[in-house]
N, C-alpha and C positions, 0 to 999 in steps of 0.2 A: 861408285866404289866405296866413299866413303862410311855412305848409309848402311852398304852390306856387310862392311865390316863392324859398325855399331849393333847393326841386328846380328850376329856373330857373336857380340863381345855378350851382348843381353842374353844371347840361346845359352851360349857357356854355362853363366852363370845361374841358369833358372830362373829365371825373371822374365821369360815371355808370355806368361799366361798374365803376370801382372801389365804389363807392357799393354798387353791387348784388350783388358780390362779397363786401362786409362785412355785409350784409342775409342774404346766401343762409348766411352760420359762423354767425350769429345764432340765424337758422331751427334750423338743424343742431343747433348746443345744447340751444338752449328745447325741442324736440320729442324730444330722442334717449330720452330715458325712455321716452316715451308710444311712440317709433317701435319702439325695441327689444322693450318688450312687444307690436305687434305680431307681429313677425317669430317670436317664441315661440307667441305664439295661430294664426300661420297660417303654416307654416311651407312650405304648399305655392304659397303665390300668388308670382306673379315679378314683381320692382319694378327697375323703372329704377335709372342709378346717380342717385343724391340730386340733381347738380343739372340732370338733366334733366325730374324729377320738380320740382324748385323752379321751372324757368323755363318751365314748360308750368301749373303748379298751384299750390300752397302745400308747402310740406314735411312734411307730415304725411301718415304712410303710411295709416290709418283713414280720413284727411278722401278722402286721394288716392282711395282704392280702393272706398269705399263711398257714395262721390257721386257719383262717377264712372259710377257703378254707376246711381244716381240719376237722372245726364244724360242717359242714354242711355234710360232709362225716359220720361222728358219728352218727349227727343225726338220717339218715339216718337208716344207720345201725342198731342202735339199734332201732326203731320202727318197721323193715320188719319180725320180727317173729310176732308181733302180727296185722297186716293189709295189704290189697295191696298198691301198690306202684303207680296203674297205673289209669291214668283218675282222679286225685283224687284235691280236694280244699284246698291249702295249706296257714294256716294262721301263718306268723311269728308275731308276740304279745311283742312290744317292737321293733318294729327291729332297731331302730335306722339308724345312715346313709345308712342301707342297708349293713350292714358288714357280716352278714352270707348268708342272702336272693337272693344277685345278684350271689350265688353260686349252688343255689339249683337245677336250670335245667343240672348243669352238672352230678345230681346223678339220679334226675329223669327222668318219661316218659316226652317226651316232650308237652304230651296232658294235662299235669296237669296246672293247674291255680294258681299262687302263687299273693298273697299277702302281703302288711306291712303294719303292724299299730304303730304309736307313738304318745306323748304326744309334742316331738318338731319340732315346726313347720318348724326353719332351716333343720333340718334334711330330717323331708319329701320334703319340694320344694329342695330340694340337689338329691335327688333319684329321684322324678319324671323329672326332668331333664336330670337325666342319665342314670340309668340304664331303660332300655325298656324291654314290654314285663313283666313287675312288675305291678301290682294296688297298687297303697298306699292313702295310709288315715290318716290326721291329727286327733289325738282322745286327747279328754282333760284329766285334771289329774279324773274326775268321768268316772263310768262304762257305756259307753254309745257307742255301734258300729252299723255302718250304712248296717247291713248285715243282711239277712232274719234268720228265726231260721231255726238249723239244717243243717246250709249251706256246714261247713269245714268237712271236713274228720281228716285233721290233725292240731291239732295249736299247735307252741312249743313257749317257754319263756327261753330264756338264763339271767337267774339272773336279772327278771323283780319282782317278790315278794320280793329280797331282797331290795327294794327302796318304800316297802308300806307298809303303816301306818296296823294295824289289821283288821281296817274297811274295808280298801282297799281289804286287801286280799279277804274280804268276798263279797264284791261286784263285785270285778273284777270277782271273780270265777264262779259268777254265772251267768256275761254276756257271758262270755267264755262258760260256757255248755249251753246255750241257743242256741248259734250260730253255736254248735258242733253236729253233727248227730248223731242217736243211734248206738252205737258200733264205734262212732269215737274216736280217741287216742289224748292224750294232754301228752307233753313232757315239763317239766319244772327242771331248777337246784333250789337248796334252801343251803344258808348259812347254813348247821347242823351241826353236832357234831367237826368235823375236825376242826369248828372254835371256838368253847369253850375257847381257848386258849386266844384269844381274845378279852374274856370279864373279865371285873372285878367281884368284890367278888360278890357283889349285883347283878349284872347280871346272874350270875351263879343260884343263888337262884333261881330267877325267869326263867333261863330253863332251870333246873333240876327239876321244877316243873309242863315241858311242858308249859309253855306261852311263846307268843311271845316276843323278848327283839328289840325293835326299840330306835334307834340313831336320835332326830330329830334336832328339831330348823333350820332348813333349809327347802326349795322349796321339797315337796313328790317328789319322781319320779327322782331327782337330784340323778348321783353317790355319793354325800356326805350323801345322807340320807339312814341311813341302817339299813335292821332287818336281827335278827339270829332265822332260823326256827325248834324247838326242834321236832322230830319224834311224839312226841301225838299232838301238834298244829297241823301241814300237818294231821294227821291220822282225826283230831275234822274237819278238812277243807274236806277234802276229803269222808266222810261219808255216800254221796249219789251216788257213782260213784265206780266203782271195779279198786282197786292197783293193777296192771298189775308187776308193779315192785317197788323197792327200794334198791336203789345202793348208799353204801357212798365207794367212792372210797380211797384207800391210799393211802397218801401223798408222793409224790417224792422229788428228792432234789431240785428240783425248789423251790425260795421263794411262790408264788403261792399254796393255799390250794385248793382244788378239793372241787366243790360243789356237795352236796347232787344230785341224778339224779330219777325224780319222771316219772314213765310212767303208766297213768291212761287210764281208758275206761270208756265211756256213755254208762248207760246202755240203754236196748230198752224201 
């Protein structure tokens, strides 16, 4: 409670992008050992600069690239009970430098078509550069994508509504099932319950009441800006499309809380 109310007292005053600035030389220290033995052990794999890698993940080039490696196996996994896998239009939604995305042809058919969309532009010209055999697309912080309706079979979001305003949520969501085909599946995490802990009193009020609780005064779409999604908000978002599933996972002894795991379908 403490800590939330100092990240409170820091958001107030505008001093969170500096806050996050002195967090990201921190990262960069503590890890440069363990990062630069990377770079020696694998001297062929291609990394973001540092803090596009900090502000999409953690700074740790091992954590980055072999969980990353990890997510996209998950992914994976959990969508194949409810869809095929094969020939199919894959949109990552947020991908940022390309941290789960340049992973995905290792799970799937090799006929499928993968995609990235983001809001920053370093990020995209970083990935259109290097990873190949990707389409990527700069998208602004409004709902607005340059793809036919019904195009994707699959789009997922790894903790992209945790960085949007309410409005957002409700616009973004409804570009996204526009551009998703009937009976295609959408994979999304969401800040829920596990993070309660997290909030202040006055927070709590408000999602224990089901609404959304957003963190702003900062750039939408920046990892500084955050909302915590209570299960009747998603359920009020979600009301035109069938819940396939709803997983809150329990917490491990990693500092790291497990986010909410939403897998929806379009209907016909």
């Amino acid at each position: 409670m403490f800590r939330t109310k100092v990240s409170q007292f820091i958001r107030s005053l505008g001093l969170l992008y500096q806050m996050d600035r002195i967090n990201f030389f921190i990262e960069k220290v503590k890890n440069r050992k363990s990062n630069d033995q990377f770079i020696k052990d694998h001297p062929s794999v291609k990394l973001p600069p540092d803090y596009l890698i900090f502000e999409s993940f953690q700074l740790n080039y091992k954590k980055y690239y072999s969980e990353s490696m990890g997510t996209s196996e998950w992914i994976v996994d959990s969508v194949k009970p409810y869809m095929s896998l094969k020939n199919i239009n894959v949109l990552d939604w947020g991908c940022g430098p390309g941290r789960v995305i340049r992973h995905m042809y290792e799970s799937l058919d090799k006929n499928c078509k993968l995609y990235g969309t983001d809001y920053n532009l370093k990020s995209i010209n970083w990935c259109q550069r290097n990873l190949k055999n990707i389409f990527f697309n700069h998208n602004g912080i409004e709902s607005n994508l340059p793809f036919n309706d019904n195009y994707f079979h699959l789009i997922y979001g790894i903790s992209i509504f945790t960085h949007l305003s309410e409005e957002k949520h409700y616009e973004w969501f409804d570009e996204l099932l526009r551009v998703l085909s009937p009976q295609g599946i959408m994979f999304f995490t969401t800040q829920g319950d596990n993070f309660r802990v997290k909030l202040s009193e006055n927070e709590k009020v408000k999602y224990d009441n089901g609404e959304l609780v957003v963190r702003g005064n900062v750039k939408e779409g920046h990892r500084t800006f955050s909302a915590f999604q209570p299960k009747q908000f998603m359920l009020d978002l979600f009301k035109d499309v069938t819940i396939e599933s709803h997983l809150i996972r329990k917490p491990n002894k990693s500092k790291s809380l497990p986010q909410d795991v939403w897998i929806i379908r379009k209907k016909k």
